[in-house]
C-alpha positions as CSV (number, residue, x, y, z in Angstrom):
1,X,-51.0,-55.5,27.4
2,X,-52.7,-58.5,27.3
3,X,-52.0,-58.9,23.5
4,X,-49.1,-59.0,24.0
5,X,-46.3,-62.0,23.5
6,X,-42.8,-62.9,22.9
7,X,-40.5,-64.8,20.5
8,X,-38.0,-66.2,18.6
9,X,-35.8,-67.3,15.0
10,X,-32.9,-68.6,13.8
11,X,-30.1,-66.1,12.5
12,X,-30.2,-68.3,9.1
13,X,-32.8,-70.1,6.5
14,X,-32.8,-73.7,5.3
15,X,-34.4,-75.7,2.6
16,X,-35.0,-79.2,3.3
17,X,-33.5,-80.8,6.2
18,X,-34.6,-82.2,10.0
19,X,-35.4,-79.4,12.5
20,X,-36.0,-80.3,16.3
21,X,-36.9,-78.7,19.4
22,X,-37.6,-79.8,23.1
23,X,-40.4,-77.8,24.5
24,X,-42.3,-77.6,28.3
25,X,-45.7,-76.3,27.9
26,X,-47.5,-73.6,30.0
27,X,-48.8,-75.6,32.9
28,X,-52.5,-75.4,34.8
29,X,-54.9,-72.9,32.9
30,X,-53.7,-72.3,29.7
31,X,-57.0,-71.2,27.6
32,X,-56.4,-69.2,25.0
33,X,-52.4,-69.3,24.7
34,X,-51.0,-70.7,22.0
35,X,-47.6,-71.8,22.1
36,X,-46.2,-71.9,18.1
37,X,-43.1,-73.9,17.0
38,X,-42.7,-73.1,13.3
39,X,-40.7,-72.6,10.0
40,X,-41.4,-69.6,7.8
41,X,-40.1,-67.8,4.7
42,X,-41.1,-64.6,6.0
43,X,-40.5,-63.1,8.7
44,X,-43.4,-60.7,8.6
45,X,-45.9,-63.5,7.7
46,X,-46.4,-61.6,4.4
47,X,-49.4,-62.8,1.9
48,X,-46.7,-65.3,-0.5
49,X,-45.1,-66.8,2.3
50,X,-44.6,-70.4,2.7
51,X,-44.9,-71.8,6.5
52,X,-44.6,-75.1,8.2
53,X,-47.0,-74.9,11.5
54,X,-46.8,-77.2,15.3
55,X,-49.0,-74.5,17.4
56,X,-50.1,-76.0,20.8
57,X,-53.7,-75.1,21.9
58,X,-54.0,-74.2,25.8
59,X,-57.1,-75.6,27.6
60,X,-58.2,-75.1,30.9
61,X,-57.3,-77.2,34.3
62,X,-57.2,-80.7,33.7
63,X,-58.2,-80.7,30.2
64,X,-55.5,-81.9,27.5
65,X,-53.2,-79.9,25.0
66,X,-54.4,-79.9,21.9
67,X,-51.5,-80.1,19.1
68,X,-52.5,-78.2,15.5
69,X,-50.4,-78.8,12.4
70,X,-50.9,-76.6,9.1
71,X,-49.3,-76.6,5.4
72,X,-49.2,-72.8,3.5
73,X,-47.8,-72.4,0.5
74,X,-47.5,-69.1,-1.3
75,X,-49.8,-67.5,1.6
76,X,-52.3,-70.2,1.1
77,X,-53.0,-72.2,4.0
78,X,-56.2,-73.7,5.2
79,X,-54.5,-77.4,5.8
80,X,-55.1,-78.0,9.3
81,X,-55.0,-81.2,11.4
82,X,-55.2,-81.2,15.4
83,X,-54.4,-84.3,17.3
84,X,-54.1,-85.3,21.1
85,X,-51.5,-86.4,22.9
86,X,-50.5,-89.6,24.4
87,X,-48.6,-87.7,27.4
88,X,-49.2,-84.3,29.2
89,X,-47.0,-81.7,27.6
90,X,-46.7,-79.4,30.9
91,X,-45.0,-82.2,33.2
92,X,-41.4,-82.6,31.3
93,X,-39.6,-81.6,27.8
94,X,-40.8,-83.2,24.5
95,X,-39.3,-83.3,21.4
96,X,-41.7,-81.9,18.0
97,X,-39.7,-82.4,14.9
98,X,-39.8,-81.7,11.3
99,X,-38.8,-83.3,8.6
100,X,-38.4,-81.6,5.1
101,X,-37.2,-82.7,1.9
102,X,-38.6,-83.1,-1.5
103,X,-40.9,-85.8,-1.4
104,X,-42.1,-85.2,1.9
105,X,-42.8,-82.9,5.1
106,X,-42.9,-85.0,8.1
107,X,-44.8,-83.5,11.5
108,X,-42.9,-86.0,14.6
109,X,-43.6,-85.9,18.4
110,X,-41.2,-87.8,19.9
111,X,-39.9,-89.7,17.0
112,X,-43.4,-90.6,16.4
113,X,-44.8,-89.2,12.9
114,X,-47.9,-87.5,13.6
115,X,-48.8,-86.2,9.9
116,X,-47.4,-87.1,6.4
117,X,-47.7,-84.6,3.9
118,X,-46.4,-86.2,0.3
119,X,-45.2,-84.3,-2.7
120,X,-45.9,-85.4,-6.2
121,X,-43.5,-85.1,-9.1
122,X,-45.7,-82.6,-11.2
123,X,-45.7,-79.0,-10.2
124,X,-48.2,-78.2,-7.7
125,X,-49.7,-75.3,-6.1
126,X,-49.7,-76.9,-2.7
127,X,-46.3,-78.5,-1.8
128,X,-43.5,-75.8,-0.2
129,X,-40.1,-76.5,-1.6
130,X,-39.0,-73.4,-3.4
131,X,-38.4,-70.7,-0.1
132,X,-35.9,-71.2,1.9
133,X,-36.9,-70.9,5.5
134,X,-36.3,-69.4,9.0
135,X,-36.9,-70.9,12.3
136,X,-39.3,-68.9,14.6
137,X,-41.4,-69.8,18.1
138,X,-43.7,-68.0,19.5
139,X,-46.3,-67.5,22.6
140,X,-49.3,-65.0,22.5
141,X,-53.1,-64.7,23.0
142,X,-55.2,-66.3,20.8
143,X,-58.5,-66.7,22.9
144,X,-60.7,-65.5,19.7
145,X,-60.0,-69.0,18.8
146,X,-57.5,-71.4,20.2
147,X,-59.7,-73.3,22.6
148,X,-63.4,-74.5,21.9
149,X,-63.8,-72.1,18.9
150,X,-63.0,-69.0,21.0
151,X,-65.2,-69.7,23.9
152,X,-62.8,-70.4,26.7
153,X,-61.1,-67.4,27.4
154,X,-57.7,-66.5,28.8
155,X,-57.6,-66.0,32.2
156,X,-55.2,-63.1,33.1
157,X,-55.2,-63.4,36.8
158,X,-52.9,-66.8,36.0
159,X,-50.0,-65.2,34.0
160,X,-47.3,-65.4,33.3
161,X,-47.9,-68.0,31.0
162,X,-44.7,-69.7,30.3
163,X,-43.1,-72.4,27.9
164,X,-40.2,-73.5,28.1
165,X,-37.4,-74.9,25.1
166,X,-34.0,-76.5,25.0
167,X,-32.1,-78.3,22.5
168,X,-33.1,-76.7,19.6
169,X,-31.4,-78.9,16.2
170,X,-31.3,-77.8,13.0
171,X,-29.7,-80.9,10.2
172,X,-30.4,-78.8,7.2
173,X,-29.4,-76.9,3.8
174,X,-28.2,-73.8,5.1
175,X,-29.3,-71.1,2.8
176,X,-26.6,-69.0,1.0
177,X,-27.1,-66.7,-2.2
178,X,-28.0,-67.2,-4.7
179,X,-27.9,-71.3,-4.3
180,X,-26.6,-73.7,-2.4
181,X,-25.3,-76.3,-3.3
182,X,-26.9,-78.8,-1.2
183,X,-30.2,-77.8,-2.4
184,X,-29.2,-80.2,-5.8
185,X,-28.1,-82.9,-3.7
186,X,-30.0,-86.1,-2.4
187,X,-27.1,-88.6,-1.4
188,X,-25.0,-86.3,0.8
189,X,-27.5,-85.7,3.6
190,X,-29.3,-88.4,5.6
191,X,-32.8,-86.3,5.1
192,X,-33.0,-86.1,1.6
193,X,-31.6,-90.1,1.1
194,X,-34.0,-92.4,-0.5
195,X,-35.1,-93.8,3.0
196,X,-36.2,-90.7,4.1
197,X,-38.7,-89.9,1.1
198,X,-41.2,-92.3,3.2
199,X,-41.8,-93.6,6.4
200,X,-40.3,-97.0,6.9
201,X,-42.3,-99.8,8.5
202,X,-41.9,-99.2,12.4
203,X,-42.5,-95.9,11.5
204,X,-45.7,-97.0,9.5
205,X,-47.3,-98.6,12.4
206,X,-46.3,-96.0,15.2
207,X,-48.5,-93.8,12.3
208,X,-51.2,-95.8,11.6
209,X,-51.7,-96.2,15.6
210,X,-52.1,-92.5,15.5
211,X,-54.5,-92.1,12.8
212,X,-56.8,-94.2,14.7
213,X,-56.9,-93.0,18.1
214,X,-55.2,-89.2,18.1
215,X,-56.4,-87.6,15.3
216,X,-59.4,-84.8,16.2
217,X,-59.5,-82.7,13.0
218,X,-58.5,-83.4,9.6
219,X,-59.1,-80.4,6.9
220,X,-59.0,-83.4,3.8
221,X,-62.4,-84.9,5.9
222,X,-63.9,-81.7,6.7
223,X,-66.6,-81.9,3.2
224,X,-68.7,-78.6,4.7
225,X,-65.5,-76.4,4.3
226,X,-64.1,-78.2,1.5
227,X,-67.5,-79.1,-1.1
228,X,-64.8,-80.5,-3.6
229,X,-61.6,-82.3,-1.6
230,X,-58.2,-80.6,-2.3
231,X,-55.9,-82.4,-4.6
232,X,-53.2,-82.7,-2.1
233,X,-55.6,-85.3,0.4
234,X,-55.8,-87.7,-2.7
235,X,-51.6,-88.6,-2.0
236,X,-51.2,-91.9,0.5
237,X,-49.2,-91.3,3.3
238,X,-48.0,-94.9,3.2
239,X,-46.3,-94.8,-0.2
């Protein structure tokens, strides 16, 4: 019983487009749940899957949230950054969006970018933008890992665990065989306009005021688990 969780997706797939969700967080002792808001091309996380990652790390009483973002491409993922929060996720709804289109995936809390993860114009082995993709969430066990490393463990005699979700917005390319045609377009659709291939400058700052006092973990920093820096973390964020 106590691997057990519960879930959701979306009846269709998208490529590209803006994807929103409000969300509550599981309140008090959280340690070792993991709360997951993502997009995925497979539904059985099979080994080429592309996925887009928010997963929300429980902690104990009193301790804050701590929000984990990762990148996979064709099964490869390894991309994480975690960050804190400015606010306490339990007490009300928030709003974690992404935004997808060809030049850019864009990880928001708020309205406030979090992460910028920039495409180039040469084919690449670590950009997603080939798989059209489903919607999911998710909350389960994870206390081999989630908090400290796996050394905080869930605490049964507090469950249920429960996080809440309301309006849920998908502004995308619906996915219809074999090819829609919004896929080819980038002047019909606000998310794939020119002003949406990088963050404008309120945007910049709201950013750049996150990078210095949020950011916990970044996998293009981390040198011991990465001897030779992945291509990807050589791409600005600001351009």
């Amino acid at each position: 019983m106590r691997r057990i969780g519960c879930g959701f997706q979306t009846k269709q797939r998208y490529r590209f487009g803006w994807f929103s969700m409000k969300l509550k967080l599981v309140g008090g002792d959280s340690a070792g749940v993991v709360t997951a808001y993502y997009m995925c091309s497979d539904p059985g996380a099979g080994p080429e899957r592309d996925e887009l990652d928010f997963e929300f790390l429980g902690n104990r009483t009193g301790q804050p949230y701590t929000i984990q973002t990762n990148v996979y491409k064709s099964g490869v993922g390894g991309r994480e950054m975690r960050h804190m929060l400015w606010f306490d996720p339990t007490e009300d709804f928030h709003t974690y969006s992404i935004l997808w289109n060809n030049h850019q995936i864009v990880f928001f809390v708020d309205r406030v970018p979090i992460r910028v993860y920039k495409n180039t114009e040469k084919p690449n082995d670590f950009f997603p933008n080939e798989k059209p993709m489903w919607m999911f969430s998710s909350i389960w066990n994870a206390d081999d890992w989630a908090t400290r490393g796996g050394l905080e463990k869930t605490d049964w005699k507090k469950a249920p665990f429960v996080s809440s979700y309301k309006d849920f917005n998908a502004d995308g390319c619906q996915w219809e065989d074999p090819y829609p045609a919004c896929v080819s377009t980038t002047t019909h659709n606000w998310w794939d306009q020119y002003e949406a291939w990088h963050l404008y400058d309120s945007q910049k700052e709201d950013f750049a005021w996150v990078q210095r006092n949020l950011v916990i973990y970044d996998y293009c920093k981390d040198t011991e688990r990465y001897t030779k820096q992945p291509w990807e973390c050589s791409l600005s964020p600001w351009d």
